[in-house]
C-alpha positions as CSV (number, residue, x, y, z in Angstrom):
1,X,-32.8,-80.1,20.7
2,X,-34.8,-77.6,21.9
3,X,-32.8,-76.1,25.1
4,X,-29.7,-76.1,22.7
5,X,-31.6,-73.8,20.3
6,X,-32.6,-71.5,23.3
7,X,-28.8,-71.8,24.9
8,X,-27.6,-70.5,20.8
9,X,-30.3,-67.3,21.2
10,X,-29.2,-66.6,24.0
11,X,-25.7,-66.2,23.2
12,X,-26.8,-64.5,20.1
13,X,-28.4,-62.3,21.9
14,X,-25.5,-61.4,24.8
15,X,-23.2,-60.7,21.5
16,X,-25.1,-58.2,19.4
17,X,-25.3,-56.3,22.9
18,X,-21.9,-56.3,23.4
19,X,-21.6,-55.1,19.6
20,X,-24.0,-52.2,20.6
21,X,-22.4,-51.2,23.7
22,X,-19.2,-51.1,21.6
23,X,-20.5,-49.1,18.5
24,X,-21.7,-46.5,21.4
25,X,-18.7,-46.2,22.7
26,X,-17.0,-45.8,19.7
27,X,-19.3,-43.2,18.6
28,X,-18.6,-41.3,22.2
29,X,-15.4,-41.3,21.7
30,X,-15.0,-40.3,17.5
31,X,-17.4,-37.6,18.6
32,X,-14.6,-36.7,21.7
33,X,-11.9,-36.5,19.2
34,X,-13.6,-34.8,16.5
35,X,-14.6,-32.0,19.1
36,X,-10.5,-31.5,20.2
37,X,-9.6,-30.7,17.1
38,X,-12.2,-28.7,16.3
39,X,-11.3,-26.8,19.3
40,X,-7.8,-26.3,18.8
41,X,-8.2,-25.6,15.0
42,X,-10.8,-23.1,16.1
43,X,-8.1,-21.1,18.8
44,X,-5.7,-20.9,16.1
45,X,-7.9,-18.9,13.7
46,X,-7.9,-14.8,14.2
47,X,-11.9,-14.8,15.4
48,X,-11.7,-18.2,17.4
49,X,-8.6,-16.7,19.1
50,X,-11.0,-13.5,20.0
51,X,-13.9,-15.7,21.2
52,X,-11.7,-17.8,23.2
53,X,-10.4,-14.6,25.2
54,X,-13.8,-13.5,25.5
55,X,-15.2,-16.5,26.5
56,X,-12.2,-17.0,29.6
57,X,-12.2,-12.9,30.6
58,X,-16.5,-14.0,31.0
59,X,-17.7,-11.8,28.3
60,X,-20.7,-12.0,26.9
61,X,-20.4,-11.0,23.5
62,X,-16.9,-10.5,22.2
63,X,-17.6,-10.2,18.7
64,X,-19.9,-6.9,18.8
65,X,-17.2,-5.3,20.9
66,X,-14.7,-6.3,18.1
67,X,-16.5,-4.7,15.3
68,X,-17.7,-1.6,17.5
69,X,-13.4,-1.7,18.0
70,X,-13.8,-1.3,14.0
71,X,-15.1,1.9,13.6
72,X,-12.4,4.2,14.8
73,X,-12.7,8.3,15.1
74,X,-9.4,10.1,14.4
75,X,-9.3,12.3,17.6
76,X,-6.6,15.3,17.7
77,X,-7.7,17.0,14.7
78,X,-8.4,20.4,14.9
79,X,-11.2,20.9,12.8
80,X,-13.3,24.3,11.4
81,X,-16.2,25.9,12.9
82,X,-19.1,24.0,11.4
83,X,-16.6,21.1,10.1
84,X,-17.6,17.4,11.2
85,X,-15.0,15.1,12.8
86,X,-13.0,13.0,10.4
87,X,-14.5,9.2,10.8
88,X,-12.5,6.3,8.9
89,X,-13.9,3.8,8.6
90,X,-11.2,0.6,8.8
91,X,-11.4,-3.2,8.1
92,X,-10.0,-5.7,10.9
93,X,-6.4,-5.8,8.8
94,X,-6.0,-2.3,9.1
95,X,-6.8,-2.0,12.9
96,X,-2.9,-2.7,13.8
97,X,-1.9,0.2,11.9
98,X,-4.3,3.1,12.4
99,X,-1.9,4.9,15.4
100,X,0.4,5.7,13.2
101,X,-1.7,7.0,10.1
102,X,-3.0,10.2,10.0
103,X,-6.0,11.5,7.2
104,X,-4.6,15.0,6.5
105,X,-0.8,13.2,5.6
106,X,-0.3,11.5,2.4
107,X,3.0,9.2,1.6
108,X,5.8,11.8,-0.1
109,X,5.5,11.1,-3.9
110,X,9.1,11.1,-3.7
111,X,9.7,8.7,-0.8
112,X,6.4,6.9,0.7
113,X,7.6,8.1,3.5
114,X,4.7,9.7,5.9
115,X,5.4,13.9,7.3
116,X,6.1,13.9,10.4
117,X,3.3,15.8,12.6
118,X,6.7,17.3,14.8
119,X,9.0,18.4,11.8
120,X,7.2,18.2,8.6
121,X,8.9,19.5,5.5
122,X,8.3,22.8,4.9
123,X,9.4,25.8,2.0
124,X,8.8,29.4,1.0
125,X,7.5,30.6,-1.9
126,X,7.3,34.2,-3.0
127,X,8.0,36.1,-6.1
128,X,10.3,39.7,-6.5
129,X,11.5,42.5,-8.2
130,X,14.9,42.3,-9.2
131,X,15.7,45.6,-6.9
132,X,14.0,43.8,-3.8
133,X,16.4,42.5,-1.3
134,X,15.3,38.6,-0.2
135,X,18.6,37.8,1.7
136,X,16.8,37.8,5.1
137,X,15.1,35.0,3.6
138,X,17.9,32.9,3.7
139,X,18.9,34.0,7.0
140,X,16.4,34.5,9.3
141,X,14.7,31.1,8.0
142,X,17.5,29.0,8.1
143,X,14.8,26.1,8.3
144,X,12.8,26.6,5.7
145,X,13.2,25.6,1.4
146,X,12.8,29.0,-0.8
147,X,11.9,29.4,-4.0
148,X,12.1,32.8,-4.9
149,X,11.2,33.8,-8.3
150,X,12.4,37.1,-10.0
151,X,9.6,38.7,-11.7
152,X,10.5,41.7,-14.2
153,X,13.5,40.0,-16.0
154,X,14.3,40.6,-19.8
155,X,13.6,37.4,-21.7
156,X,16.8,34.9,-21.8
157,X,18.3,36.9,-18.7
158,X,19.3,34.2,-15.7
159,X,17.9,34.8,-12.3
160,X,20.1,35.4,-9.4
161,X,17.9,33.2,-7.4
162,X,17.8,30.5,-10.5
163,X,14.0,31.2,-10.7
164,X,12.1,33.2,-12.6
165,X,8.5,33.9,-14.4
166,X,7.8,34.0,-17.8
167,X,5.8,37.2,-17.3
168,X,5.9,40.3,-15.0
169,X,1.9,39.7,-14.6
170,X,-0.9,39.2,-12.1
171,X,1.5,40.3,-9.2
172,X,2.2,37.2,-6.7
173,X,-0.5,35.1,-8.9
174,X,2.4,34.1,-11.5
175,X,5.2,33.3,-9.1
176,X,2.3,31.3,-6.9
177,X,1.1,29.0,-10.2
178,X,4.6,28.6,-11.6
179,X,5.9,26.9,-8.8
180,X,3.0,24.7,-8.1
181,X,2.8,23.9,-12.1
182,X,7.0,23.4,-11.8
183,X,6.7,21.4,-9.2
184,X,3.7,19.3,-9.0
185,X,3.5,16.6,-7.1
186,X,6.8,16.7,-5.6
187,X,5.8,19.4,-2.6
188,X,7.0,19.8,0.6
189,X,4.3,18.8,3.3
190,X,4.1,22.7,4.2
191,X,4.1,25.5,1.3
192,X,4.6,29.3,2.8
193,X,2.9,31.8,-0.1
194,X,4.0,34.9,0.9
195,X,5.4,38.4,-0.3
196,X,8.7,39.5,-0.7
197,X,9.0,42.5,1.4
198,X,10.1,41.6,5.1
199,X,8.5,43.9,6.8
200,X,7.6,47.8,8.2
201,X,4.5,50.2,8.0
202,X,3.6,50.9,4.9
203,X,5.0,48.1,2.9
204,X,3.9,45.2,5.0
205,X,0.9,46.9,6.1
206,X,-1.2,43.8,5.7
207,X,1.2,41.7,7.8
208,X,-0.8,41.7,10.9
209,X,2.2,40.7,13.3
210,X,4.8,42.3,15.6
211,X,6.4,45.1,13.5
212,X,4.4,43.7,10.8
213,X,7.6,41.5,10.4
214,X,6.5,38.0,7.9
215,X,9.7,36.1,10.3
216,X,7.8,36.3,13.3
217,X,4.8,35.5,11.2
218,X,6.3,32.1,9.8
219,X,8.0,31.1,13.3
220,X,4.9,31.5,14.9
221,X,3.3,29.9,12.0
222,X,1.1,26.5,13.7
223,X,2.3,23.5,10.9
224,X,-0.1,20.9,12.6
225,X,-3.2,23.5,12.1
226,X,-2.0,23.8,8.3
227,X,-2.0,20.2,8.1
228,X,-4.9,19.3,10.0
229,X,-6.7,22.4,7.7
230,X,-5.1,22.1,4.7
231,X,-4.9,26.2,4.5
232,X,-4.5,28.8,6.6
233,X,-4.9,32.6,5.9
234,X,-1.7,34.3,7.1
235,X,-4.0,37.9,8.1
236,X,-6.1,37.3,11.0
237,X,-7.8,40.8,11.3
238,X,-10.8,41.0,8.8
239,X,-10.7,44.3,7.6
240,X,-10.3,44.5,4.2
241,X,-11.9,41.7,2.7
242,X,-14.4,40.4,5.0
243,X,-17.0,39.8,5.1
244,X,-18.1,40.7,1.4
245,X,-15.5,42.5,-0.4
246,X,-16.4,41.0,-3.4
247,X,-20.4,41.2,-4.5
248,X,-20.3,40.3,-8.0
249,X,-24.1,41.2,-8.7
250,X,-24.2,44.6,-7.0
251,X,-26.6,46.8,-8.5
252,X,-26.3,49.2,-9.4
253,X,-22.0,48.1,-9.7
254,X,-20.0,50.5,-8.3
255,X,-18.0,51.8,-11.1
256,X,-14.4,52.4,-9.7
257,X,-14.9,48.3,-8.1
258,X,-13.5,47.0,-11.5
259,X,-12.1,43.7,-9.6
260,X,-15.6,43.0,-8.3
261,X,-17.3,43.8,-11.6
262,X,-15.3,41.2,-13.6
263,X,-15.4,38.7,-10.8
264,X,-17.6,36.6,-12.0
265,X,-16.2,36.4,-16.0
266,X,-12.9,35.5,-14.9
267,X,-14.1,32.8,-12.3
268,X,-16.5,31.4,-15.2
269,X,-13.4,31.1,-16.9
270,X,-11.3,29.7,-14.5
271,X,-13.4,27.3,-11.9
272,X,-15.4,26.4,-15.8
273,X,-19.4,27.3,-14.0
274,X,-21.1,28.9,-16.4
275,X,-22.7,32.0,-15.6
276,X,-26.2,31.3,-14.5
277,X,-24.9,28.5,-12.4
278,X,-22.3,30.7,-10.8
279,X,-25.1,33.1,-10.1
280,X,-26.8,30.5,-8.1
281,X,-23.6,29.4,-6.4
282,X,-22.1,32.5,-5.2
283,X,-23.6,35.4,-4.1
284,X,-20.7,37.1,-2.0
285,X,-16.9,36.7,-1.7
286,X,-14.9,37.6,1.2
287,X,-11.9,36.8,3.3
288,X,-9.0,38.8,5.1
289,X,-6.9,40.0,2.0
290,X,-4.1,40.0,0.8
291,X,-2.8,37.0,-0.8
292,X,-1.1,35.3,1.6
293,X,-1.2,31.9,2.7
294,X,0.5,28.4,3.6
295,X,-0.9,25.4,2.5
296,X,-0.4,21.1,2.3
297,X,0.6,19.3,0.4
298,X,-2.3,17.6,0.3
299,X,-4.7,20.4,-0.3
300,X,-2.4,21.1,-3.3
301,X,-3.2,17.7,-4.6
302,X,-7.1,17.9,-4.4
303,X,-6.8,19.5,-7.8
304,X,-5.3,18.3,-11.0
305,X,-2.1,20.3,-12.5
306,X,-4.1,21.0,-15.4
307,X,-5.9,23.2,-13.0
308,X,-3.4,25.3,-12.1
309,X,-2.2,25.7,-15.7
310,X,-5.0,26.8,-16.7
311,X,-5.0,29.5,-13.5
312,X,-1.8,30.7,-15.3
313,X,-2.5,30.9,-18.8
314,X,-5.7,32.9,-17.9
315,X,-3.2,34.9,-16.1
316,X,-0.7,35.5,-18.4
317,X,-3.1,35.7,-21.6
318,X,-5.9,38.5,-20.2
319,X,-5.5,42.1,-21.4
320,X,-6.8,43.4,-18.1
321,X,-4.4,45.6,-16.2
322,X,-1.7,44.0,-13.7
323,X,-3.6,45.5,-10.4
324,X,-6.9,44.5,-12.0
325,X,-6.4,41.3,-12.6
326,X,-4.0,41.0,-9.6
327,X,-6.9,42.0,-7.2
328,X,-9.6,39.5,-8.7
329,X,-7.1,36.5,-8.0
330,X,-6.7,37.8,-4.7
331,X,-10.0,36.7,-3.5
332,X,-9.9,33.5,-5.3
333,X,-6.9,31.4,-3.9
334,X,-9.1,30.6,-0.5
335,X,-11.8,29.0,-2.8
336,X,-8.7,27.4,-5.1
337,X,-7.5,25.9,-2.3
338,X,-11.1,24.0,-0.5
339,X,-12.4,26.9,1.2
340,X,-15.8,28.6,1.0
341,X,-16.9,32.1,-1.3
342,X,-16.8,33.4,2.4
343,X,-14.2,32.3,4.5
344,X,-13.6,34.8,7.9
345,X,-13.0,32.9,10.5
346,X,-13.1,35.4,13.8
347,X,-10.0,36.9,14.2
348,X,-9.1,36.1,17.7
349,X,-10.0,32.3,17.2
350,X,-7.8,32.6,14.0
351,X,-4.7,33.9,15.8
352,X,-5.2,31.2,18.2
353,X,-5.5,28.8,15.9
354,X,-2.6,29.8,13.2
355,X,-0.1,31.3,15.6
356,X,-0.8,30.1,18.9
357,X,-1.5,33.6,19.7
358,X,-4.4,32.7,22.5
359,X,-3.9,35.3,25.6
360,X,-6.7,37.9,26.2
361,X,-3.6,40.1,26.2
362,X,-1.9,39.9,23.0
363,X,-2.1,42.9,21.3
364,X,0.1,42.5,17.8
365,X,0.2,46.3,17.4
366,X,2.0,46.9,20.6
367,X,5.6,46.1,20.6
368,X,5.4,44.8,24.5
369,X,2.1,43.0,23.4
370,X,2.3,39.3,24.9
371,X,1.6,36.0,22.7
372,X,0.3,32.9,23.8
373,X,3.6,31.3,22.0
374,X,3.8,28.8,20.0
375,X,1.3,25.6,19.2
């Protein structure tokens, strides 16, 4: 009885080892599967797919290239003497799409379409008298938009152009504001602000080009620099206007400076600083004069429309005289429009810039002067 209870133990005992050896291998072999599919569920997910890649090309540390990959510097932008590089900042979704976007370009409010850098959209904007002749307009800028507003009309009298002013006031500052109030936020990605007179000495004095002539000024005209920049002042040489023209707190004023003198009332008025702040904030003005400009779309858009109405209807509502006024709103569109109180960018570096006018040898005064050509 006694070597049958032993021979039972002992094939007890052979059996729950068998049952162990099994339950190992079991184990072994759930833990096998369980592993595959963890590894091929892990390759199909976006990070498992990068550390996969990293981990067969034998790098180390895949992930803190990915997110260094992250942080992306928009290179190719001209930018301003003292102006930081444009850094954007993008998510992993993005990453795909960054080549084609570009910072300075918003989507057209008409068709979310982006400008294009090589042929963006462009028109010119000026205002006239109803004796000036603005055919060559038309003509010699075949590839540009106009709007040309008539000026000095009667009221309820149609302008030949279809555009007109409600005022003869504030010389180019009314036909300036109307069309940006008119047309606001449908822009072109380029808009030209510039006077109606073509060109010759002395009536396009301040047209610091070839002949003075504004076609050569708009064909040389750099469109990346304007988007890139936002503005650009069309007069390159600094004289008048820089580098402090305007010095609202002379003392004592100079008597026949009536522009400078009620500087600071009418920007109170317009930018809404109240005096003791704008005394703080500004204590010169300067850039090249005189009035005109090209700007973005996009620089356009930094301020509200209710903005620029309110430009106009300051404007059109002050008793000061037509040159007065005129004047003061002459050294205030480069501050309308992003720029500093004193904005005079050396003259040479800003023919370079705006006109890809760069040789040593160009000489705009001389009628065999050489230019750099076009950027």
């Amino acid at each position: 009885m006694q070597a049958g209870l032993i021979s039972v133990m002992k094939l007890a005992g052979r059996d729950m080892i068998a049952r162990r050896q099994w339950l190992r291998m079991s184990s072994v072999a759930i833990a096998v599967v369980l592993l595959l599919l963890l590894s091929s569920s892990f390759n199909y997910l976006p990070q498992g797919r990068a550390l996969v890649e990293g981990w067969r090309n034998g790098e180390d540390r895949p992930q803190q290239k990915q997110e260094e990959a992250s942080q992306l510097t928009i290179e190719g932008i001209e930018q301003e003497e003292g102006t930081p590089p444009t850094t954007v900042i993008l998510d992993s979704a993005q990453q795909s799409t960054v080549k084609s976007q570009t910072a300075t370009q918003p989507k057209n409010a008409a068709t979310g379409a982006e400008p294009s850098p090589t042929n963006p959209s462009k028109i010119v904007v000026m205002g006239r008298m109803s004796a000036e002749d603005t055919d060559w307009v038309h003509t010699e800028l075949p590839d540009w938009q106009t709007a040309i507003y008539t000026v000095d009309l009667p009221p309820n009298t149609t302008s030949p152009t279809g555009l007109r002013t409600r005022l003869n006031k504030g010389k180019e500052g009314n036909p300036y504001l109307t069309y940006i109030i008119d047309h606001y936020p449908d822009f072109p990605d380029i808009i030209a602000f510039i006077h109606a007179h073509r060109n010759g000495f002395p009536l396009a004095w301040h047209t610091d080009q070839k002949n003075h002539d504004a076609v050569t000024m708009l064909h040389d005209l750099r469109l990346q620099h304007v988007l890139d920049q936002g503005y650009a002042n069309l007069r390159c040489e600094a004289f008048p206007g820089c580098p402090n023209e305007i010095q609202p707190w002379r003392d004592p004023p100079i008597e026949d400076k009536l522009p400078e003198r009620l500087y600071p009332y009418v920007y109170s008025e317009m930018f809404q600083v109240p005096l003791h702040e704008l005394r703080r904030k500004i204590e010169t003005v300067g850039t090249a004069c005189c009035a005109q400009f090209a700007v973005s779309k996009a620089q356009i858009l930094q301020r509200p429309k209710t903005d620029y109405v309110r430009f106009r209807d300051y404007l059109e509502a002050t008793t000061f005289e037509d040159d007065v006024i005129g004047r003061v709103y002459e050294y205030m569109w480069h501050i309308m429009f992003g720029r500093e109180a004193v904005h005079c960018p050396d003259a040479r570096t800003c023919r370079c810039k705006v006109f890809g006018h760069c040789t040593k040898t160009f000489n705009w005064r001389g009628s065999g002067a050489k230019s750099g050509g076009r950027g």
